[in-house]
Biopython code that builds the backbone (N, CA, C, O; Angstrom):
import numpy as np
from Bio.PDB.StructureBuilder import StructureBuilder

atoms = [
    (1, "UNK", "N", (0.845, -1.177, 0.000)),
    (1, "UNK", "CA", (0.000, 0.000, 0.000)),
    (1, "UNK", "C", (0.890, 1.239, 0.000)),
    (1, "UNK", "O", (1.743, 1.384, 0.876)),
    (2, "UNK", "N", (0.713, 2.093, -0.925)),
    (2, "UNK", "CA", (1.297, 3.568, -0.862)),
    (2, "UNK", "C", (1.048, 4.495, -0.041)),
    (2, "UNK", "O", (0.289, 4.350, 0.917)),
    (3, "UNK", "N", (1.620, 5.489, -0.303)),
    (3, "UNK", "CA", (1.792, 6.711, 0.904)),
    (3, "UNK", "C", (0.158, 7.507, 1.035)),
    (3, "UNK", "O", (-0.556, 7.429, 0.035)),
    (4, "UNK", "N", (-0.277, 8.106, 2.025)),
    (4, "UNK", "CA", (-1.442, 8.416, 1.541)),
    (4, "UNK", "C", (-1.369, 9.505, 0.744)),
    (4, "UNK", "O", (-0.276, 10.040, 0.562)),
    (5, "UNK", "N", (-2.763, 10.096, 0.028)),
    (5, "UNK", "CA", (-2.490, 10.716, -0.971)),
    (5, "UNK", "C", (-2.434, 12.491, -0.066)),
    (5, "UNK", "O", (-3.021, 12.480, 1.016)),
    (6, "UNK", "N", (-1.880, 13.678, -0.416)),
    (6, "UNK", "CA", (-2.031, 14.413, 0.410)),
    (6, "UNK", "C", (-3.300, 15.263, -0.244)),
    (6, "UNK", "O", (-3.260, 15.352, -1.471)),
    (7, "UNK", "N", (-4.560, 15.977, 0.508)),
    (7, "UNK", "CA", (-5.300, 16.537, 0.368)),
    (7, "UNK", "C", (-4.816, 17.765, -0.380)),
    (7, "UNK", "O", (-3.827, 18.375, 0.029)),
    (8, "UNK", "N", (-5.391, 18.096, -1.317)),
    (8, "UNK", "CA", (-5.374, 19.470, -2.385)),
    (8, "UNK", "C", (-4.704, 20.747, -1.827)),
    (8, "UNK", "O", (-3.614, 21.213, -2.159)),
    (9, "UNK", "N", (-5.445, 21.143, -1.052)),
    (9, "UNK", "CA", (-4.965, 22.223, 0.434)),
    (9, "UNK", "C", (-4.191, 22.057, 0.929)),
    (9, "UNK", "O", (-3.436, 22.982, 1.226)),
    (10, "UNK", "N", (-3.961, 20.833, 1.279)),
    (10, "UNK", "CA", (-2.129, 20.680, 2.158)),
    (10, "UNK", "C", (-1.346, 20.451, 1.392)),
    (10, "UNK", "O", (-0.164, 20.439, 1.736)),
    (11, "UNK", "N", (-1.766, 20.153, -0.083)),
    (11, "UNK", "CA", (-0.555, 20.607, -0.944)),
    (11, "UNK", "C", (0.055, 21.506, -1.334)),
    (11, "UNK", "O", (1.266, 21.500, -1.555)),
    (12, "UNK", "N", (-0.975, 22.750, -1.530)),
    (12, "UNK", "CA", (-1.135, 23.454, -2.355)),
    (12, "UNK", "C", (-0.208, 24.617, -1.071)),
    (12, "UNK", "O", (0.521, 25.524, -1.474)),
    (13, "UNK", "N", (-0.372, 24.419, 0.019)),
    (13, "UNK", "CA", (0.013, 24.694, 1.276)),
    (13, "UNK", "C", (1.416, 24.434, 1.641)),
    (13, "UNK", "O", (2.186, 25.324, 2.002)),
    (14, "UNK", "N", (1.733, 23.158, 1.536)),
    (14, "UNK", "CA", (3.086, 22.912, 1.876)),
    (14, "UNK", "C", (3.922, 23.196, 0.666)),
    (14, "UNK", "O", (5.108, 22.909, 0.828)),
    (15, "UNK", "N", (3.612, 23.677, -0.480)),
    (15, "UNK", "CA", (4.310, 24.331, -1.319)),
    (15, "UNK", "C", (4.538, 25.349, -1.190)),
    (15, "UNK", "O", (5.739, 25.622, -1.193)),
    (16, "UNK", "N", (3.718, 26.291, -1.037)),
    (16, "UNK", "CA", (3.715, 27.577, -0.558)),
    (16, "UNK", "C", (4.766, 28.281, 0.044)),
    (16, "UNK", "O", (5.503, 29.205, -0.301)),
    (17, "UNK", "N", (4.579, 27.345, 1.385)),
    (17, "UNK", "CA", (5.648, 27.604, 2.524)),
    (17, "UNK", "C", (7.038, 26.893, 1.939)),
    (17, "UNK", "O", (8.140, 27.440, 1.939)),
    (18, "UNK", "N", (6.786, 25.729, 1.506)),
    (18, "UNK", "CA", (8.408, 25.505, 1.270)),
    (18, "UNK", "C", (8.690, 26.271, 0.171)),
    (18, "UNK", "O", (9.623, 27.039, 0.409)),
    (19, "UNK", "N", (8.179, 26.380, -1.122)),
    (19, "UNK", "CA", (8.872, 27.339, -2.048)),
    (19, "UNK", "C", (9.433, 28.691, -1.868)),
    (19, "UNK", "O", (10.557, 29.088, -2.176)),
    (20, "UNK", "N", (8.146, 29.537, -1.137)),
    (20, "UNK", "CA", (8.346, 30.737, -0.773)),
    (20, "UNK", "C", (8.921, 31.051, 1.283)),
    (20, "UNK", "O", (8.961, 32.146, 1.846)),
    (21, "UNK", "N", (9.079, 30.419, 1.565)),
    (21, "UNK", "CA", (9.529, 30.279, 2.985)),
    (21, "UNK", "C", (8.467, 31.258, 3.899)),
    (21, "UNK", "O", (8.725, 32.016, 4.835)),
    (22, "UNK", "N", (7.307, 30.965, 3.314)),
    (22, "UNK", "CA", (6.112, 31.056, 4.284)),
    (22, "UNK", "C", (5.906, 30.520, 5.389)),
    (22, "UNK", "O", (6.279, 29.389, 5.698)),
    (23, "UNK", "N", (5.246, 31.346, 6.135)),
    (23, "UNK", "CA", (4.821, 30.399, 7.363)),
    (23, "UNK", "C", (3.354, 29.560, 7.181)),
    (23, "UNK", "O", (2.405, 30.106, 6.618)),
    (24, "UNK", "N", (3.286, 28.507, 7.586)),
    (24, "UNK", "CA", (2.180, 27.462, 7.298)),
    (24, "UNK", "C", (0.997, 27.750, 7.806)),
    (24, "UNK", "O", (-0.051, 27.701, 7.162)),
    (25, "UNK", "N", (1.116, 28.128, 9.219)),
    (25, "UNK", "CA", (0.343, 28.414, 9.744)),
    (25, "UNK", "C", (-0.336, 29.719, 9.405)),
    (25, "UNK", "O", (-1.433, 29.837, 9.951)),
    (26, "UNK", "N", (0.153, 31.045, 8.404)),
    (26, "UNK", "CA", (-0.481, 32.044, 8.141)),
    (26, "UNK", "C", (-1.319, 31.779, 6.483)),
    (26, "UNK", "O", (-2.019, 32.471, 5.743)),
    (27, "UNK", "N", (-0.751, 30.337, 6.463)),
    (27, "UNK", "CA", (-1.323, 29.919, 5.248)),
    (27, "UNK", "C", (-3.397, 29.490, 5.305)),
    (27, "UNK", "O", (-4.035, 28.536, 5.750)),
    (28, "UNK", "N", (-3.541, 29.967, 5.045)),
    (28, "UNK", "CA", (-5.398, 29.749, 5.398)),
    (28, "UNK", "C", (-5.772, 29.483, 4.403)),
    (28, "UNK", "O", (-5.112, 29.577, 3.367)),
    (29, "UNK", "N", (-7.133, 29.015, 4.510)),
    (29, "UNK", "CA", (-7.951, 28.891, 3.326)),
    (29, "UNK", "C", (-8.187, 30.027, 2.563)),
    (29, "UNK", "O", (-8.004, 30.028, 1.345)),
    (30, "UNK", "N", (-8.662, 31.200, 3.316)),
    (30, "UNK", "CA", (-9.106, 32.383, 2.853)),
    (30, "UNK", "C", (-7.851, 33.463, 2.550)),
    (30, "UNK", "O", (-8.034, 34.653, 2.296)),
    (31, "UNK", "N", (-6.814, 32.943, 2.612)),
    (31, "UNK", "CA", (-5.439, 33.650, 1.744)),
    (31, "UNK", "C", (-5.601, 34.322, 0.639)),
    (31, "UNK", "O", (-6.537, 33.545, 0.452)),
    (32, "UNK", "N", (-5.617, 35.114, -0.435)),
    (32, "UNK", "CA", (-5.072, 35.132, -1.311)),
    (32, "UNK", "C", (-3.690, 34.959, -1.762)),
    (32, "UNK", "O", (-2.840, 34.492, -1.003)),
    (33, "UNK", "N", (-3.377, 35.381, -3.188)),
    (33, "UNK", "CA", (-2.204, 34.604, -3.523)),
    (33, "UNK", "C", (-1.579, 36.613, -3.457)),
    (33, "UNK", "O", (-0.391, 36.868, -3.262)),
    (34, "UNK", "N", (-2.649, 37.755, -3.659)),
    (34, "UNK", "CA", (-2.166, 38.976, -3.623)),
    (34, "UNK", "C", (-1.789, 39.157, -1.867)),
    (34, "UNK", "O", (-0.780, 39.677, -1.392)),
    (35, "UNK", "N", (-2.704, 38.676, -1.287)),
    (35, "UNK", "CA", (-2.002, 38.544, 0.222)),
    (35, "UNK", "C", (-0.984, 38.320, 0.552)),
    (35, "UNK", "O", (-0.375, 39.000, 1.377)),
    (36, "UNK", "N", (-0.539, 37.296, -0.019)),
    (36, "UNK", "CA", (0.659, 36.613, 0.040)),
    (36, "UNK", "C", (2.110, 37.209, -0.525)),
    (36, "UNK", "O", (3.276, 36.835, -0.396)),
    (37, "UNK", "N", (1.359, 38.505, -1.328)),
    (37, "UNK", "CA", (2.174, 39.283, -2.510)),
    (37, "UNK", "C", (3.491, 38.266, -3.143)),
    (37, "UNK", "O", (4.706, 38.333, -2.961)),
    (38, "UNK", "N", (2.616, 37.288, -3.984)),
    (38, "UNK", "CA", (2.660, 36.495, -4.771)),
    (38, "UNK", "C", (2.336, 36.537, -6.167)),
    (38, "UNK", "O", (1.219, 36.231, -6.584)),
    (39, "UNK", "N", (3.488, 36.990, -7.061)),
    (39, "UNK", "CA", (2.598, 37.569, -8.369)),
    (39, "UNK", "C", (2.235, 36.465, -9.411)),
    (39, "UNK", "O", (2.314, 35.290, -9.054)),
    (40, "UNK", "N", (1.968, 36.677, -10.274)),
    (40, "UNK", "CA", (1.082, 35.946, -11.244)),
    (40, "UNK", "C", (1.872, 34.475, -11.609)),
    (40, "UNK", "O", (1.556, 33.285, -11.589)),
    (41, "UNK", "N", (2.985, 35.202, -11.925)),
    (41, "UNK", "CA", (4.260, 33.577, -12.747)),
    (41, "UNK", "C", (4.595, 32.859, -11.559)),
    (41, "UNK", "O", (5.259, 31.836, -11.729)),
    (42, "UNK", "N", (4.206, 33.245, -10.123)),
    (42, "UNK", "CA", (4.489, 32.462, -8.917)),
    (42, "UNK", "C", (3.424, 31.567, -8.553)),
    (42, "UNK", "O", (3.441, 30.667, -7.714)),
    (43, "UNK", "N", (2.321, 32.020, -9.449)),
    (43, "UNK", "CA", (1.115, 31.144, -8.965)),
    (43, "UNK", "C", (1.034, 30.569, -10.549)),
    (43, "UNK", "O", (0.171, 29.693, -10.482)),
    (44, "UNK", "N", (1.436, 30.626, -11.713)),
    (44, "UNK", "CA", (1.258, 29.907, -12.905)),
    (44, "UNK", "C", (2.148, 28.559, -12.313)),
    (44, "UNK", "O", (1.874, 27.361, -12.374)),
    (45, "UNK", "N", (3.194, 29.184, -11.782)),
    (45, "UNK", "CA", (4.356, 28.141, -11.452)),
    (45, "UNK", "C", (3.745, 27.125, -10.545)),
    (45, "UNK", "O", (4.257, 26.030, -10.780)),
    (46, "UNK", "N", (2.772, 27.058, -9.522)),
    (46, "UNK", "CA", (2.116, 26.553, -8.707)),
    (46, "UNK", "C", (1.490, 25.302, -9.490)),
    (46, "UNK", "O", (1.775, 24.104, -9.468)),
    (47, "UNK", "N", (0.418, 26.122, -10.266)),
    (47, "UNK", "CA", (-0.416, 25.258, -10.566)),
    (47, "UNK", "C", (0.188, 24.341, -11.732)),
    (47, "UNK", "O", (-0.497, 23.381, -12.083)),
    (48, "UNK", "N", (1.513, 24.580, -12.405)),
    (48, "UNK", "CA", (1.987, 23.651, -13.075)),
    (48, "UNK", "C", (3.033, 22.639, -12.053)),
    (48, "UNK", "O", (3.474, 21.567, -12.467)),
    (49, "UNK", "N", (3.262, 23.050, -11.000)),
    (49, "UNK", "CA", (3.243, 21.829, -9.925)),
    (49, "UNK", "C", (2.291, 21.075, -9.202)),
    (49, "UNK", "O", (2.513, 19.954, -8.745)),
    (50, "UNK", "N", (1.688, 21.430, -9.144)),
    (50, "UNK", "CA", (0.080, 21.301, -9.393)),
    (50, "UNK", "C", (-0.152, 19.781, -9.734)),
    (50, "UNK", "O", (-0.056, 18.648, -9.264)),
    (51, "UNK", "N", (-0.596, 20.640, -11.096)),
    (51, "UNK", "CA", (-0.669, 19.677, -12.062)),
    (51, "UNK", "C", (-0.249, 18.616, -12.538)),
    (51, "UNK", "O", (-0.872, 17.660, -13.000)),
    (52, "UNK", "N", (1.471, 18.896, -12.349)),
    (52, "UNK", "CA", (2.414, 17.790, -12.325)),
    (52, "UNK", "C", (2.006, 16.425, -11.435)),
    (52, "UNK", "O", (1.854, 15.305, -11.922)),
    (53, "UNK", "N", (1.849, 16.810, -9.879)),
    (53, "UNK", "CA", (1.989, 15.737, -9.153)),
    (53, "UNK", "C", (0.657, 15.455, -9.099)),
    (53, "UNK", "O", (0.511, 14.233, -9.084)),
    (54, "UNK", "N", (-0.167, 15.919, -9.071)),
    (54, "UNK", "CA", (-1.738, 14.983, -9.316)),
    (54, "UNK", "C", (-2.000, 14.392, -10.504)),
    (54, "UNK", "O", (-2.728, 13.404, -10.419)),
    (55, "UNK", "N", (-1.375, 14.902, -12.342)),
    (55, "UNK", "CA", (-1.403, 14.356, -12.929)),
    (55, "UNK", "C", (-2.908, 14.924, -13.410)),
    (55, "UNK", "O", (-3.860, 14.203, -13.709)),
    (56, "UNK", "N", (-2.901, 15.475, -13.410)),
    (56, "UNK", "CA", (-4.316, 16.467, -14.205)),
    (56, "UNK", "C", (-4.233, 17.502, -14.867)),
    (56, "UNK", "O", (-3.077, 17.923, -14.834)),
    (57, "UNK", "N", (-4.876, 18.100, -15.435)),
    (57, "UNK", "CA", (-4.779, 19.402, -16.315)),
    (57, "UNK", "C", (-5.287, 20.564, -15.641)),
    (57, "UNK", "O", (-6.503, 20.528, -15.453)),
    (58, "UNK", "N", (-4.662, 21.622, -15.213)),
    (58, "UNK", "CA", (-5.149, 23.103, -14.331)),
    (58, "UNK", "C", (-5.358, 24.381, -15.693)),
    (58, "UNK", "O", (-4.649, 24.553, -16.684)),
    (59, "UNK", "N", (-6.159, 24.860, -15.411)),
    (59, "UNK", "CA", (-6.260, 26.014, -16.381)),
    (59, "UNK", "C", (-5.705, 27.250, -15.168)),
    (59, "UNK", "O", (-6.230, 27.738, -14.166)),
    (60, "UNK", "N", (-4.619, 27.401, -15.735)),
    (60, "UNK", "CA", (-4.541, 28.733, -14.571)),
    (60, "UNK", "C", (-4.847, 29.943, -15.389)),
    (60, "UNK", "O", (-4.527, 31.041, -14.933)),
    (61, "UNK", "N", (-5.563, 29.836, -16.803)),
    (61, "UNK", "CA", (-6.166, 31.185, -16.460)),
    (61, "UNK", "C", (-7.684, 31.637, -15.525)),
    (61, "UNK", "O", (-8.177, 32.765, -15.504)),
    (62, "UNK", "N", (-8.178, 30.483, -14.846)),
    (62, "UNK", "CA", (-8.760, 30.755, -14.126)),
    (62, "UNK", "C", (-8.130, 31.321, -12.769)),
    (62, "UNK", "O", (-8.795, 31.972, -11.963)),
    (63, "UNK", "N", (-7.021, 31.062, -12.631)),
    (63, "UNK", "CA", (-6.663, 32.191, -11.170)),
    (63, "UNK", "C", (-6.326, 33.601, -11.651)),
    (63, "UNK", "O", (-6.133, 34.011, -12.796)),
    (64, "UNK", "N", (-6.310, 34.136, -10.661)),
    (64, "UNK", "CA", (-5.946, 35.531, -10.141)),
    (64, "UNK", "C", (-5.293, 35.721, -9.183)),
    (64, "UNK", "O", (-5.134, 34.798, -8.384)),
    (65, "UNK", "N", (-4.787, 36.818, -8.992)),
    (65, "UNK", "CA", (-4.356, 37.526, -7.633)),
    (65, "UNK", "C", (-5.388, 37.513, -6.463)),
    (65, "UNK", "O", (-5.050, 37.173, -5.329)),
    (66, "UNK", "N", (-6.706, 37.910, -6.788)),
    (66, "UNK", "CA", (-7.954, 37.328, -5.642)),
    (66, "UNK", "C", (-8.197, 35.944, -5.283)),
    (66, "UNK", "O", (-8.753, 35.483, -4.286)),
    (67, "UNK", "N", (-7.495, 35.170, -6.631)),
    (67, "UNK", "CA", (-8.152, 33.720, -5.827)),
    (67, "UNK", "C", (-7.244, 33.168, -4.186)),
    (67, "UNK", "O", (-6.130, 33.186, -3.663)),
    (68, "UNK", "N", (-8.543, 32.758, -3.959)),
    (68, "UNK", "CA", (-7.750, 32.275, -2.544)),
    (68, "UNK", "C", (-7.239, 30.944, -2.418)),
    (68, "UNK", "O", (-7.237, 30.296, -3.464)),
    (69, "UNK", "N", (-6.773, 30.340, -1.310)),
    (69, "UNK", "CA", (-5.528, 29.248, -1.386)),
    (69, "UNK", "C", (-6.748, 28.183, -1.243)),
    (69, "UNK", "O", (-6.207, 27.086, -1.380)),
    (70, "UNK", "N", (-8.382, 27.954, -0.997)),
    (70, "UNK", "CA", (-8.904, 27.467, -0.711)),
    (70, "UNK", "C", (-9.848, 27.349, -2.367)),
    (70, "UNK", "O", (-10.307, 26.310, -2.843)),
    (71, "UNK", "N", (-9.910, 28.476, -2.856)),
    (71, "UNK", "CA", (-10.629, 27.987, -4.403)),
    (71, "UNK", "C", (-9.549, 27.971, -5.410)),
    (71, "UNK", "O", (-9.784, 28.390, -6.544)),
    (72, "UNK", "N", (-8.098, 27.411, -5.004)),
    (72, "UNK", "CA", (-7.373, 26.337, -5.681)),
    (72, "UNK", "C", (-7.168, 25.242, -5.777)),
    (72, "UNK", "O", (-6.730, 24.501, -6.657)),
    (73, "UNK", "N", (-7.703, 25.089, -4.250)),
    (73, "UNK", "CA", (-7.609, 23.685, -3.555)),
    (73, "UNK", "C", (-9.005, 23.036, -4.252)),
    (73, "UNK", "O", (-9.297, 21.842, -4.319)),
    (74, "UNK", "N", (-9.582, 23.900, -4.624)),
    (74, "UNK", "CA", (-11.216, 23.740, -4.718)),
    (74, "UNK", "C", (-10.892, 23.191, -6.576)),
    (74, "UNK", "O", (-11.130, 22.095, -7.085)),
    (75, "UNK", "N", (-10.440, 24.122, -7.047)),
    (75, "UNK", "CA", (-9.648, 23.691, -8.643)),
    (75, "UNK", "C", (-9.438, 22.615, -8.636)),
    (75, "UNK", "O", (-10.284, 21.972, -9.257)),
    (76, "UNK", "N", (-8.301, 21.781, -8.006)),
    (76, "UNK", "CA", (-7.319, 20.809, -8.085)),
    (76, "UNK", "C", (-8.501, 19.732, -7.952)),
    (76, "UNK", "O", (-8.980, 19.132, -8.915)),
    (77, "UNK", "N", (-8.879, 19.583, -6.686)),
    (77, "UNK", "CA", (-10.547, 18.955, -6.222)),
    (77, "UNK", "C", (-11.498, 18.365, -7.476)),
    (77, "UNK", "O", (-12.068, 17.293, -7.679)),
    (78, "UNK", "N", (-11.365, 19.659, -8.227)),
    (78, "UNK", "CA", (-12.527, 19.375, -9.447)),
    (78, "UNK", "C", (-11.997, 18.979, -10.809)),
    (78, "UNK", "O", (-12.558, 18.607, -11.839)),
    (79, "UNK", "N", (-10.583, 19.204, -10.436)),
    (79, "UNK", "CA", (-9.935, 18.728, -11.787)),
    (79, "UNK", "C", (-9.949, 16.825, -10.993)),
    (79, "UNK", "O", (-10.664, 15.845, -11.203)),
    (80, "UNK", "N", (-9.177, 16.999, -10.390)),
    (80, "UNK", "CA", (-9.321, 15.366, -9.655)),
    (80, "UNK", "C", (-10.472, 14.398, -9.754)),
    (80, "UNK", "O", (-10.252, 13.216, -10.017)),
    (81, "UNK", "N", (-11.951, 14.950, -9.511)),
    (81, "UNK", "CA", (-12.830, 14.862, -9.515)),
    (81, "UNK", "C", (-12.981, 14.310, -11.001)),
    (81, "UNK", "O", (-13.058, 13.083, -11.069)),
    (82, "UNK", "N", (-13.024, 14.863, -11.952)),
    (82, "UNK", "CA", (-13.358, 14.974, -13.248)),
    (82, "UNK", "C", (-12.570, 13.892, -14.209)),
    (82, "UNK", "O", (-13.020, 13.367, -15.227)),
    (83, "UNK", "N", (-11.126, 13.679, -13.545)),
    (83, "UNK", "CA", (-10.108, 12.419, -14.155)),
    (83, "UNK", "C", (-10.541, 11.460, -13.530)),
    (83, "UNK", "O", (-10.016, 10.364, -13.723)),
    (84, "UNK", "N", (-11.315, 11.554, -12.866)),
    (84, "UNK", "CA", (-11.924, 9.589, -11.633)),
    (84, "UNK", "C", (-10.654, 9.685, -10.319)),
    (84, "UNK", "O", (-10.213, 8.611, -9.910)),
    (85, "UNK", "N", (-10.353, 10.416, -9.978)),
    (85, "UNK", "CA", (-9.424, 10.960, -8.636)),
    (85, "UNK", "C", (-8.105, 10.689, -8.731)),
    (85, "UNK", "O", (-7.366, 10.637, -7.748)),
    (86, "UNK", "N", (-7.792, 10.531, -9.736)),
    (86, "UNK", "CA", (-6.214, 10.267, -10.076)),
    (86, "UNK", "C", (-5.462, 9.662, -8.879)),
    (86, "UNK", "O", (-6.014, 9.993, -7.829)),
    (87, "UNK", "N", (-4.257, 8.793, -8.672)),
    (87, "UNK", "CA", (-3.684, 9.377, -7.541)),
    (87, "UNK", "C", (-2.567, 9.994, -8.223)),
    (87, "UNK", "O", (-2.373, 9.796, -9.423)),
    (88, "UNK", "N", (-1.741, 10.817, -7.433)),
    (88, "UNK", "CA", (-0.332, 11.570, -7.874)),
    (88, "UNK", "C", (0.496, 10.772, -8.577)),
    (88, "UNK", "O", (0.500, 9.554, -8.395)),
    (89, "UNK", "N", (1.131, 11.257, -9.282)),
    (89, "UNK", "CA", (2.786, 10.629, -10.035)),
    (89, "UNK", "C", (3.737, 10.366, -9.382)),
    (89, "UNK", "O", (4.670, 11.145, -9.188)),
    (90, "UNK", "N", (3.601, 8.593, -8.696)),
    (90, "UNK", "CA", (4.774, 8.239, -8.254)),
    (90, "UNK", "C", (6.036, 9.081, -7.643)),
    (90, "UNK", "O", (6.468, 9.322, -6.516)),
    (91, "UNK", "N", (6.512, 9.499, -9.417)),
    (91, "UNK", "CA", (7.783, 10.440, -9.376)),
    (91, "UNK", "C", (7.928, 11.526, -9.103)),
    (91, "UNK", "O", (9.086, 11.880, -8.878)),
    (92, "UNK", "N", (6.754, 12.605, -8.993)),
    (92, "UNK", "CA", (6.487, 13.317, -8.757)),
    (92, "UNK", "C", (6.003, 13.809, -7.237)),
    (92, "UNK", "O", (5.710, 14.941, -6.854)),
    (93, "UNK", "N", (6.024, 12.699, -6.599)),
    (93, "UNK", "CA", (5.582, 12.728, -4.918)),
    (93, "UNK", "C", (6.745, 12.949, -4.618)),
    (93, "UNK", "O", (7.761, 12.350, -4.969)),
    (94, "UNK", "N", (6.564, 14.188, -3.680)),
    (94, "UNK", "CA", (7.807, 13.930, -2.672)),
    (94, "UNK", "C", (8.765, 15.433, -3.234)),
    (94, "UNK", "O", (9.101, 16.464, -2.651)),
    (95, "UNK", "N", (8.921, 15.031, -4.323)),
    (95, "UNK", "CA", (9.735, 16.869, -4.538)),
    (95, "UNK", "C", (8.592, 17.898, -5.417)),
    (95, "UNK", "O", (7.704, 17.494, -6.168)),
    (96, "UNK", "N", (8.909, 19.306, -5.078)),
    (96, "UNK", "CA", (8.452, 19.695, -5.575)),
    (96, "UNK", "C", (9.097, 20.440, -6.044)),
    (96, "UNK", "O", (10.155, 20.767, -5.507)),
    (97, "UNK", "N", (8.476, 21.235, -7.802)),
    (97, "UNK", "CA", (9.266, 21.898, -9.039)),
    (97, "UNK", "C", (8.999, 23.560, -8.721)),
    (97, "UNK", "O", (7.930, 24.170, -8.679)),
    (98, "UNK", "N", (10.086, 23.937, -8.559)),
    (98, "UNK", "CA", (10.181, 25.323, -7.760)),
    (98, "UNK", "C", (10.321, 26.191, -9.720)),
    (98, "UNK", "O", (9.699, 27.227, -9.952)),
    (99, "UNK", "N", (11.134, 25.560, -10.740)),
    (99, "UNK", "CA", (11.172, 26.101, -11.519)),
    (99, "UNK", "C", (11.170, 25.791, -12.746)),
    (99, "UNK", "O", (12.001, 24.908, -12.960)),
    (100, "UNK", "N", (10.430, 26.221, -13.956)),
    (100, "UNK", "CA", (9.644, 25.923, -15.237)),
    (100, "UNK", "C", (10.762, 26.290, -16.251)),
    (100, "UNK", "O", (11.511, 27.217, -15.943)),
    (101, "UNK", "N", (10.965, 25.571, -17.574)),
    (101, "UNK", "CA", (11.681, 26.343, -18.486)),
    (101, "UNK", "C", (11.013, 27.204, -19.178)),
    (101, "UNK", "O", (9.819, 26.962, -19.358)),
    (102, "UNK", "N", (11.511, 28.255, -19.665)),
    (102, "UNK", "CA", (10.820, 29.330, -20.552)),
    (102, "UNK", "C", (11.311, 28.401, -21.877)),
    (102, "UNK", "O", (12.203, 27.597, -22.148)),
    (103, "UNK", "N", (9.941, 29.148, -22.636)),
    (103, "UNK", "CA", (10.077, 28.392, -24.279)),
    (103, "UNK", "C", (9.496, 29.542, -25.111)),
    (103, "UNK", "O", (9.100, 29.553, -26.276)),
    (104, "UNK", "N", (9.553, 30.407, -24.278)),
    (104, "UNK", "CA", (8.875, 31.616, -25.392)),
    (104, "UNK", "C", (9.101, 32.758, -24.533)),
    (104, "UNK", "O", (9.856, 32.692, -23.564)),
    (105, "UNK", "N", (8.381, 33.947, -24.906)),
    (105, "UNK", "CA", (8.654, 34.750, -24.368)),
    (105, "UNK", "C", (7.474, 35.275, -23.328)),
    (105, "UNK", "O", (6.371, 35.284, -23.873)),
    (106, "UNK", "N", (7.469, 35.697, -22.003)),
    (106, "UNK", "CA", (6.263, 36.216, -21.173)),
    (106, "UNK", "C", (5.495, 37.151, -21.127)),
    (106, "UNK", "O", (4.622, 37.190, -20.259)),
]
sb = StructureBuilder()
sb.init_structure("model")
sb.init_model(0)
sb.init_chain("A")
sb.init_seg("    ")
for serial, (resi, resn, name, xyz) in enumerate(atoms, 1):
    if name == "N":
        sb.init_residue(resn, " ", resi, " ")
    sb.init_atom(name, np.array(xyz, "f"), 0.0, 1.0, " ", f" {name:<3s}", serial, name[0])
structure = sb.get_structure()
């Protein structure tokens, strides 16, 4: 039996803090990512880690600077939801991708 799977929110959470050396505990549901003064390519970057380790597809042009850390969690949820609950990528458990290659221009 494998590791359990970690809930959307405590992922989305313990990235947070470890990428950006947040504190966990100021991490809430009702966060924003502008709260956090977290700009846009810091939260594209998210959700393509995201994405990575659950193994689903994120549209991050549905976030914003207003969305909060709880209607991402809520994203991930419904993308999960929608693949039959995936579990995460093996290879992908356990580290997380702090940085994306550029292939074009931003």
């Amino acid at each position: 039996m494998g590791a359990p799977v970690q809930r959307p929110f405590d992922f989305v959470r313990n990235y947070l803090a470890t990428t950006y050396d947040l504190n966990p505990e100021e991490l809430t549901g009702s966060r924003s990512f502008d709260s956090l003064e977290l700009d846009s390519i810091a939260q594209v970057e998210m959700f393509v880690t995201v994405s990575d380790h659950y193994r689903i597809q994120l549209n991050d042009s549905l976030a914003s600077g207003d969305t909060t850390l709880q209607e991402t969690a809520d994203l991930v949820q419904q993308a999960l939801d929608a693949a039959g609950g995936r579990r995460p990528d093996a290879a992908a458990t356990g580290r997380l991708r702090t940085a994306r290659p550029c292939d074009g221009e931003l």
